[in-house]
C-alpha positions as CSV (number, residue, x, y, z in Angstrom):
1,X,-91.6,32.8,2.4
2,X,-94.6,33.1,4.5
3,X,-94.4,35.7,7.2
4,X,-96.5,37.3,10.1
5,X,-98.5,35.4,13.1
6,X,-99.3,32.6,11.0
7,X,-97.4,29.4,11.6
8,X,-95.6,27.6,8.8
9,X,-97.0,24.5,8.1
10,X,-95.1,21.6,6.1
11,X,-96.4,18.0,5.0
12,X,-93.6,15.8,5.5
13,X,-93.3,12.5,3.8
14,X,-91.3,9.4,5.4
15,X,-90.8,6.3,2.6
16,X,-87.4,4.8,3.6
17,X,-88.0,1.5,4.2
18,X,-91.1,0.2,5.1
19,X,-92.8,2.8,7.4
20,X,-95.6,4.6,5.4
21,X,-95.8,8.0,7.2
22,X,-96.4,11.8,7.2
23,X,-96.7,14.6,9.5
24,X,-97.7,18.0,9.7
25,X,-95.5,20.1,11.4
26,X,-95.2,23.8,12.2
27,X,-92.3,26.2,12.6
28,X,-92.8,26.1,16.4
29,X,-91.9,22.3,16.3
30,X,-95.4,21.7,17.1
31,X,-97.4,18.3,15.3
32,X,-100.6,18.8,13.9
33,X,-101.2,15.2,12.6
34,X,-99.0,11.9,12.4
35,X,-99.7,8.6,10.8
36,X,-97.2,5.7,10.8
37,X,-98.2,2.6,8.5
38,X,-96.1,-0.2,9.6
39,X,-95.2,-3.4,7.5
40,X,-94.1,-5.8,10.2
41,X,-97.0,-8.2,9.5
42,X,-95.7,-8.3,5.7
43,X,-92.6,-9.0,6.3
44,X,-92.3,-11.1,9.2
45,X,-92.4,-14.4,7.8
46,X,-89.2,-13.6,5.7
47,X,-87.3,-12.4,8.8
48,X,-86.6,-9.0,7.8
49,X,-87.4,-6.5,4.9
50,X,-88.2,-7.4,1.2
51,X,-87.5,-4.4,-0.7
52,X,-90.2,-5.1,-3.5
53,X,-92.9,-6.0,-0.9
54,X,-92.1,-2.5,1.2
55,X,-92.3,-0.5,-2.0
56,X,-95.9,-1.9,-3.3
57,X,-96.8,-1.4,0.0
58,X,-96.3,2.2,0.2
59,X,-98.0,2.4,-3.2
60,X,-100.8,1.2,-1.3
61,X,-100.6,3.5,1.8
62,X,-99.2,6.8,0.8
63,X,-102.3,8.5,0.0
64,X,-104.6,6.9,2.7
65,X,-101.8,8.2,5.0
66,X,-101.5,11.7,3.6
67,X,-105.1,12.3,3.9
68,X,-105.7,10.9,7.4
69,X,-102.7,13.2,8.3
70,X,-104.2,16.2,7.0
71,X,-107.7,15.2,8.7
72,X,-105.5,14.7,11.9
73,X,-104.2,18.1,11.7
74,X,-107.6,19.7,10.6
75,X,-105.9,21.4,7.3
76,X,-106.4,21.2,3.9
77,X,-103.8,20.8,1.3
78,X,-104.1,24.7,0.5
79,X,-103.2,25.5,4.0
80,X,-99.8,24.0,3.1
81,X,-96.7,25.8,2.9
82,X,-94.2,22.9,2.0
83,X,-93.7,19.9,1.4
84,X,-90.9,17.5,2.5
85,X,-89.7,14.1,2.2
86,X,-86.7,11.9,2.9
87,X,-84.8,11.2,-0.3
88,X,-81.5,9.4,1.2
89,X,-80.7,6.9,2.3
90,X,-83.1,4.0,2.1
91,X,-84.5,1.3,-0.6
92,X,-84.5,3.0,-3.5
93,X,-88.1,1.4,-4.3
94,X,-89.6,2.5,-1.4
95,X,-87.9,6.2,-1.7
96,X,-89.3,6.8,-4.4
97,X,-92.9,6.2,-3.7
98,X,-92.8,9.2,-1.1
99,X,-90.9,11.7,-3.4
100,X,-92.8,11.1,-6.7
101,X,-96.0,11.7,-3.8
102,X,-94.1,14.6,-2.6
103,X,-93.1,16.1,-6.2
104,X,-96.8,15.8,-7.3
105,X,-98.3,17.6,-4.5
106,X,-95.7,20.3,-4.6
107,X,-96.1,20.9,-8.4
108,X,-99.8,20.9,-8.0
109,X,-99.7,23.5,-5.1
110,X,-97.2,25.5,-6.5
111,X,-95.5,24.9,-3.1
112,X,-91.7,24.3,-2.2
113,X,-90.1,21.2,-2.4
114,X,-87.9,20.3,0.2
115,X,-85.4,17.1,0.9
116,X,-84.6,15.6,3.6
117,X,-81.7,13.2,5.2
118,X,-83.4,10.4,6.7
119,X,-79.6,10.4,9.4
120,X,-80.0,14.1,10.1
121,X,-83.7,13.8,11.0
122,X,-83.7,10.6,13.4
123,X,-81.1,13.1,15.1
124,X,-83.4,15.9,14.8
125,X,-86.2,13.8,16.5
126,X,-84.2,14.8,20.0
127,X,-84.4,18.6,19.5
128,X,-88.6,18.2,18.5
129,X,-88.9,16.3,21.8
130,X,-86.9,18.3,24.2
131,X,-88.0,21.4,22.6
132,X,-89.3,22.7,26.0
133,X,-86.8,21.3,28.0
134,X,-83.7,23.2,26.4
135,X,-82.2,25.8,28.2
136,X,-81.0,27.4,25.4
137,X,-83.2,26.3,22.6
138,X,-81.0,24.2,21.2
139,X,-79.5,20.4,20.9
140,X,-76.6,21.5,18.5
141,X,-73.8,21.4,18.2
142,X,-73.7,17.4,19.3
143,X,-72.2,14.2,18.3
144,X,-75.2,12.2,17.1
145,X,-75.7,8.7,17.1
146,X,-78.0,6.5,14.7
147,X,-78.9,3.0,15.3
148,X,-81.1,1.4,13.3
149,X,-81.8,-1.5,10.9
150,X,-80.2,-0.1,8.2
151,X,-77.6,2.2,10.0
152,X,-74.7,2.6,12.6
153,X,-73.2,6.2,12.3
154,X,-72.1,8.4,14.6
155,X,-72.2,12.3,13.2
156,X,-70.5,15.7,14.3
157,X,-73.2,17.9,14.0
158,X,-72.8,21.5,14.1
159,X,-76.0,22.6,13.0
160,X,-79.4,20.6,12.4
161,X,-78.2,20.1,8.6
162,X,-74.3,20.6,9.4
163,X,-73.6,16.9,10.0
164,X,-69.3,15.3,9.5
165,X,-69.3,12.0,9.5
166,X,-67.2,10.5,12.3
167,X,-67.9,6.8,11.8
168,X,-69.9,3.7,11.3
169,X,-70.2,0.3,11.2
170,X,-68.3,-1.6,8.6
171,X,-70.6,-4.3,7.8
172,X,-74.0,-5.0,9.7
173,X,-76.1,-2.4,11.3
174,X,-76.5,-3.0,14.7
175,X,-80.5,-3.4,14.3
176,X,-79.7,-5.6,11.5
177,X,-77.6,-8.0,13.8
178,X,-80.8,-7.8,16.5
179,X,-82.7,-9.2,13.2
180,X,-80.6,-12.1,12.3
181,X,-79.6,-13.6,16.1
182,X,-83.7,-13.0,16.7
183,X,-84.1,-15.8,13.5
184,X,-81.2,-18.0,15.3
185,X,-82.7,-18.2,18.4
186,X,-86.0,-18.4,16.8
187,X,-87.8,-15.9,18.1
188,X,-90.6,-13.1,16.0
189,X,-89.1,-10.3,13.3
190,X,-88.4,-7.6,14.3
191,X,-85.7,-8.9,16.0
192,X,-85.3,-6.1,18.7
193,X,-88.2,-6.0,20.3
194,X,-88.3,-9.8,20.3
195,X,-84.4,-9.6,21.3
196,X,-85.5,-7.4,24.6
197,X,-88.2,-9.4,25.7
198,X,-85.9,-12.7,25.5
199,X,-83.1,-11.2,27.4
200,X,-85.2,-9.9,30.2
201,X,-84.8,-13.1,32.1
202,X,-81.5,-13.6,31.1
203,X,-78.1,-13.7,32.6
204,X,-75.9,-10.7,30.2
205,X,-72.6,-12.6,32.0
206,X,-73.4,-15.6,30.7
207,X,-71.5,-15.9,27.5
208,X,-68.4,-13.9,26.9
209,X,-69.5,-12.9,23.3
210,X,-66.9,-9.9,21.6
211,X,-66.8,-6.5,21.6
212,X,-65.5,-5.3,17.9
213,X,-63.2,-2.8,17.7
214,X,-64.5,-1.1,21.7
215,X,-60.9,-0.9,22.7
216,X,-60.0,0.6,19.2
217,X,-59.5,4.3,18.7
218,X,-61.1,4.8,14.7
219,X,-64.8,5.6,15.4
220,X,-65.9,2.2,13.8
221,X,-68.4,-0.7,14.7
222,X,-68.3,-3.9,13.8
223,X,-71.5,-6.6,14.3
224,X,-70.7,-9.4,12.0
225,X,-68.1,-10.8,14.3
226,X,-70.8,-10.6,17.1
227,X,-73.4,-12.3,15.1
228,X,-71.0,-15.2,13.7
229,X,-69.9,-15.8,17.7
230,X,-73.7,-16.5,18.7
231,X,-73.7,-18.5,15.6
232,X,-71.6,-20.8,16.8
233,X,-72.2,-21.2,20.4
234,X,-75.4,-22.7,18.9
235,X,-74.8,-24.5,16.2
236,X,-71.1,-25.4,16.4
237,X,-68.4,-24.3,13.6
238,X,-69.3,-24.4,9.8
239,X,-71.7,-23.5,7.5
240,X,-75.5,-24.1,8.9
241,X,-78.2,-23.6,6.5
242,X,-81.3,-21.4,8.4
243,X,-83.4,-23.8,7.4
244,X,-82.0,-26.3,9.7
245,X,-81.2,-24.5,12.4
246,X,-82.2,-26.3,15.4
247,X,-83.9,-23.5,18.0
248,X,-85.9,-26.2,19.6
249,X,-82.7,-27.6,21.2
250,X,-82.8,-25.0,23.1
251,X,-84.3,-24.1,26.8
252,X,-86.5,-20.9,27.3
253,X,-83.5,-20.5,29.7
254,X,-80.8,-21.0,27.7
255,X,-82.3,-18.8,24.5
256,X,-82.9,-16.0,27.6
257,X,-78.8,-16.3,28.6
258,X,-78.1,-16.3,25.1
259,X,-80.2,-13.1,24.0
260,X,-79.3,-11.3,27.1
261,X,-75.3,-11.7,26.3
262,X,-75.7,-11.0,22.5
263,X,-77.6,-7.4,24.1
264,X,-75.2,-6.7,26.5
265,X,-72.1,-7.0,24.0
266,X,-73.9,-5.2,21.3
267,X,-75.3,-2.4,23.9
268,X,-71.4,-1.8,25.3
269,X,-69.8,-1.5,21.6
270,X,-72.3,1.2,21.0
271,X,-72.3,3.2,24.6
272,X,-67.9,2.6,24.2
273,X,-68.0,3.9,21.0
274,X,-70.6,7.2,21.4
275,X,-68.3,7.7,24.8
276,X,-65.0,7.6,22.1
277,X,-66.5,10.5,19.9
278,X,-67.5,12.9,22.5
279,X,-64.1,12.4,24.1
280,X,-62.5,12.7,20.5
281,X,-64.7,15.4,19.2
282,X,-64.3,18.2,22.3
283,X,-68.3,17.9,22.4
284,X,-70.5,17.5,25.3
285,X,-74.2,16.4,24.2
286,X,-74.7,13.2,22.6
287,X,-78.1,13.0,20.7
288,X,-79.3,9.6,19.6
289,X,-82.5,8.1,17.6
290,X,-82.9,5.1,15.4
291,X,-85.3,2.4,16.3
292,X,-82.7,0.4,18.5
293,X,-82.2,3.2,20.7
294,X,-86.0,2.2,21.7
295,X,-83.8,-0.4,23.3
296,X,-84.4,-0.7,27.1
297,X,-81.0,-2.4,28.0
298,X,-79.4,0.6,25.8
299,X,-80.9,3.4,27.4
300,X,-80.7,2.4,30.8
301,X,-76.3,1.9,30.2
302,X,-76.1,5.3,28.1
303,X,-78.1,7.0,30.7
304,X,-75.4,5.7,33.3
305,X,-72.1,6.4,30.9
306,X,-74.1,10.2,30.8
307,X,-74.4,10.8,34.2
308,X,-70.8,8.8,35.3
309,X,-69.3,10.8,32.5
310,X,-70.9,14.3,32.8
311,X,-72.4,14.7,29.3
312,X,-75.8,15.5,28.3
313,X,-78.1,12.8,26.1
314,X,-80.8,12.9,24.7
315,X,-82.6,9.8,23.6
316,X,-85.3,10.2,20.9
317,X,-88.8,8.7,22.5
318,X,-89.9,5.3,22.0
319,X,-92.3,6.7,19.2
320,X,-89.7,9.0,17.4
321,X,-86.9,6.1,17.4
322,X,-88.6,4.4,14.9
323,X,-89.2,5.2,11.2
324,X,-91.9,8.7,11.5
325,X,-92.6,11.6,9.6
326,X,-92.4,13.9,12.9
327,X,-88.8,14.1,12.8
328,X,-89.0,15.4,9.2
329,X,-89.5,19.2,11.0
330,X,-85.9,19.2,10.0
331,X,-87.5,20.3,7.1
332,X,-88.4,23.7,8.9
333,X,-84.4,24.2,9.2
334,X,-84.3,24.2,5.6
335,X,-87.4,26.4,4.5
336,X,-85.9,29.2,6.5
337,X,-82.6,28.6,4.8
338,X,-84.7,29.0,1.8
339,X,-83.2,25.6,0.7
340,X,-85.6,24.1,-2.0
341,X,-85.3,21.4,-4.0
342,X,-86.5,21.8,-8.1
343,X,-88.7,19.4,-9.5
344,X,-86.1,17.0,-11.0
345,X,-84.6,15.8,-7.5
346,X,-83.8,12.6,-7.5
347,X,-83.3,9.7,-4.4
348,X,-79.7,8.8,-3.0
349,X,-80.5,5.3,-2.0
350,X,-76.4,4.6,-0.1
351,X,-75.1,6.3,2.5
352,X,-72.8,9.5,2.2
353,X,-69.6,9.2,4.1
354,X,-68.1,12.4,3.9
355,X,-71.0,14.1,5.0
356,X,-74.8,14.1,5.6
């Protein structure tokens, strides 16, 4: 392990789903180059991510990425010291695109390997971001929360790679509900985004959708009810096909009512329960990244449950909630724990519930 005045520097690979990035980070937390491919234009048309499509497309972009990274950061690959990438969870396609990448590099540089856990480092995102603003260095120990497309989970977290898992959803990821009321209501993939900018002349009152499992004490979410209770406010009970769904029935009005309720409900199941796991867990900083916590509806009620409630949050910035190699300096935790990986590492495509 390197030692001395000369920062560590670590290529970090991010492949989960269909974000093509890297980073260069540095045992100071500091970023020396970031690149973020995005997909959205690919898979917009299908209304949410085709596995196949996101994997040939990181074929595509990995190595245009790593090397406009390095030129970002003004290194070559010699100046290396590591390299990382996220190999759970995620689509197993696209997974392995970064870590064959990463396993190539690292055998030809004779350099570390190192794994990461996609969870731990959305949560990890915080502590890079509010590195100078910590009074004592530190964001753990915390109760983290993900939300995302793909995940719900809310973590002890003891350590920056000491993660218990408290909970989750137990059947669609919040970002994935966002996804699938945005194609009822006709509106763009992603769904968030599209969902926010809907709801901004909305009425949140207007429709009394339900809050799964808020007033429950298991740490537990619960979306599909949400998203079958939109479903039929506009379309009436039964099986619709998507293809005949009639969005054009609908007002600007009436689609701004209906995405601001769907946002409010899903926004207070997800402030209720992160309030639930503090309380349950003795803990008092809540850390949160994912790309719906880029959410401005969500923010702006955790930000008031935090200050009404006394706890200390930390919200991952709009650019860190969303699929990046920056938040894989969790990798740093692990080179000075002289955790490396050997050469026959494999990806862990599902999610651990035990632990992280």
């Amino acid at each position: 392990m390197k030692s001395g005045n000369h920062p560590i520097k670590i290529l970090t690979l991010e492949t989960t789903c269909d974000e093509t990035a890297a980073a260069v980070v540095t045992d100071s937390l500091d970023v020396l180059g970031s690149v973020v491919a995005t997909q959205d234009a690919l898979h917009q048309k299908f209304g949410g991510v085709v596995p196949e499509i996101a994997s040939r497309a990181h074929l595509e972009n990995i190595l245009p990425v790593i090397d406009e990274t390095l030129r970002r950061a003004n290194i070559t690959l010699a100046d290396l010291d590591a390299v990382a990438v996220a190999n759970m969870p995620g689509l197993a396609g696209s997974l392995l695109v970064g870590l064959i990448a990463a396993k190539t590099l690292a055998l030809a540089l004779q350099k570390p390997l190192i794994a990461i856990n996609h969870l731990q480092a959305h949560i990890y995102a915080c502590k890079v971001a509010f590195k100078d603003e910590l009074a004592d260095g530190d964001i753990f120990p915390c109760v983290g929360l993900i939300v995302s497309g793909g995940h719900t989970s809310l973590y002890r977290c003891d350590g920056a790679i000491d993660f218990t898992f408290l909970g989750g959803t137990i059947d669609d990821a919040a970002g994935e509900a966002f996804d699938k009321v945005a194609s009822m209501l006709g509106l763009p993939f992603p769904g968030g985004p599209a969902i926010q900018k809907a709801a901004t002349g909305g009425n949140p009152k207007a429709f009394a959708f339900p809050r799964s499992l808020l007033h429950e004490e298991r740490l537990a979410f619960s979306f599909s009810g949400l998203k079958t209770a939109v479903r039929y406010h506009l379309f009436g009970q039964g099986k619709v096909s998507f293809a005949a769904l009639p969005c054009e029935a609908y007002s600007e009005s009436e689609i701004a009512d209906v995405a601001a309720s769907f946002q409010e409900a899903a926004v207070d199941c997800l402030v209720g329960k992160s309030v639930q796991a503090l309380q349950q867990t003795g803990l008092s900083t809540l850390c949160v990244g994912g790309g719906v916590a880029a959410n401005s509806r969500f923010r702006q009620k955790m930000e008031a449950a935090a200050q009404d409630r006394g706890f200390r949050l930390y919200i991952a910035p709009l650019a860190l909630c969303t699929d990046n190699a920056v938040m894989g300096a969790i990798a740093i935790e692990r080179y000075r724990a002289g955790l490396f990986e050997p050469l026959d590492l494999d990806v862990s495509p599902g999610l651990l519930r035990t632990n992280a």
